[in-house]
N, C-alpha and C positions, 0 to 999 in steps of 0.2 A: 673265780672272778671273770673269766675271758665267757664262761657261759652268761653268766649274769648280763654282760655285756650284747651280746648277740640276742639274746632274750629279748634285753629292753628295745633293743634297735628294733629288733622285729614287730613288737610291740607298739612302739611308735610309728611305726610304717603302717601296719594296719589300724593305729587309731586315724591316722592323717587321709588314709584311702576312705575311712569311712565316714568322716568330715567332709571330705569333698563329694562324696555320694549326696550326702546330707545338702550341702551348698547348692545343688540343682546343677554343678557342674559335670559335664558326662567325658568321661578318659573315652569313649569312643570315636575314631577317625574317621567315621562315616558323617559327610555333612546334613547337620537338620534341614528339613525343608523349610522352604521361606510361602510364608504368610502370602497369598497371593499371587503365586506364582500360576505359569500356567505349564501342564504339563502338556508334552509333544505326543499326539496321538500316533501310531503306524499310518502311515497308508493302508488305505483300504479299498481293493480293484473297484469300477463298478459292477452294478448288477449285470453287465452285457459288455462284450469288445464294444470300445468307441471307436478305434481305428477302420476306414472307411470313408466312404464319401455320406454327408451327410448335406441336407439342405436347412440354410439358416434364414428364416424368416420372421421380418417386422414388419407386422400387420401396418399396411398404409404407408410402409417407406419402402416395401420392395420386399426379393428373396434372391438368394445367389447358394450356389453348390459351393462344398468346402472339402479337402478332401482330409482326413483326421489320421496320422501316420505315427504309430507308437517301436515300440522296439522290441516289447515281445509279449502272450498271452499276460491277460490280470497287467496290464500295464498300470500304470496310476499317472501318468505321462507321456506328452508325445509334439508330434511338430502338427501345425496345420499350410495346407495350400489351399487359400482362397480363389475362386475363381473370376472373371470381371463381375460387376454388377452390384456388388455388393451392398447392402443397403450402412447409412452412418461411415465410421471407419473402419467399420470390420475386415476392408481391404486391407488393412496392415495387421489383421491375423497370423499369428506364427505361430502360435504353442500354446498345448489348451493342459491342466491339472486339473486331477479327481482327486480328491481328500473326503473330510468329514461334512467340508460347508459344501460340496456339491459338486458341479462344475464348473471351472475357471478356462476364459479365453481371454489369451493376454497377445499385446502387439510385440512387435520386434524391439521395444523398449522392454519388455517384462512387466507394463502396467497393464492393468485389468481394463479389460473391453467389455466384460458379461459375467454373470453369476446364473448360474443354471442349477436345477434341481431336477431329480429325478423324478419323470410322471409317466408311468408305465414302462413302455420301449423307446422314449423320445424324453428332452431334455425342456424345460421350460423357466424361464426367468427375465430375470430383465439385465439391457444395458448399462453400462456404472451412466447415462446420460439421464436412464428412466423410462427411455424406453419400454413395451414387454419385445421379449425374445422366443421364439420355437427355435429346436433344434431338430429335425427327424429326418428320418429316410426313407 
């Protein structure tokens, strides 16, 4: 009787696991991914040290040196020192990122001043104003 018993229980416990297979519900504690989500790429260095003095020029408002200071080789981040003259507000330069969309200089608030892309050995984009941007050396 006491087998019978254990039998059946067993029995039931795997009819009940394979109900719930059936149900579309899944016993694994790994979370599903969500529909639209976006996933977080690595950092990716750029093609060349940014770190340096670079000159930032916008055609017909000026050009001014900036100097580009990171922390170590493949940085993907760093501080910038703008020098006077700068053309727009690019005077409140502080800190520029490389990611997947390019390169980012943002002011001492952390809002974006430029969006730069990679064109050859120099950086090219425009101002978040609309501006266009060069970056080179």
């Amino acid at each position: 009787m006491v087998a019978t018993r254990h039998t059946t229980a067993a029995l039931l416990l795997f009819a009940s696991a394979m109900l719930v297979g059936c149900a579309g519900v899944s016993l694994s504690t790994a979370p599903e991914p969500v529909a639209g989500a976006v996933m977080q790429r690595a950092p990716t260095p750029p093609p060349f040290p940014v770190a340096g003095r670079w000159t930032l020029a916008s055609p017909g408002k000026g050009q001014c040196a900036m100097t580009f200071g990171s922390t170590a080789g493949g940085a993907t981040e760093g501080t910038i020192a703008p020098e006077g003259g700068c053309p727009g507000n690019f005077f409140t330069s502080r800190k520029w990122v490389f990611d997947h969309t390019g390169l980012s200089i943002r002011n001492h608030k952390n809002e974006a001043l430029a969006q730069l892309s990679v064109s050859g050995t120099r950086f090219d984009g425009h101002a978040t104003s609309g501006e266009p941007i060069t970056l080179s050396r």
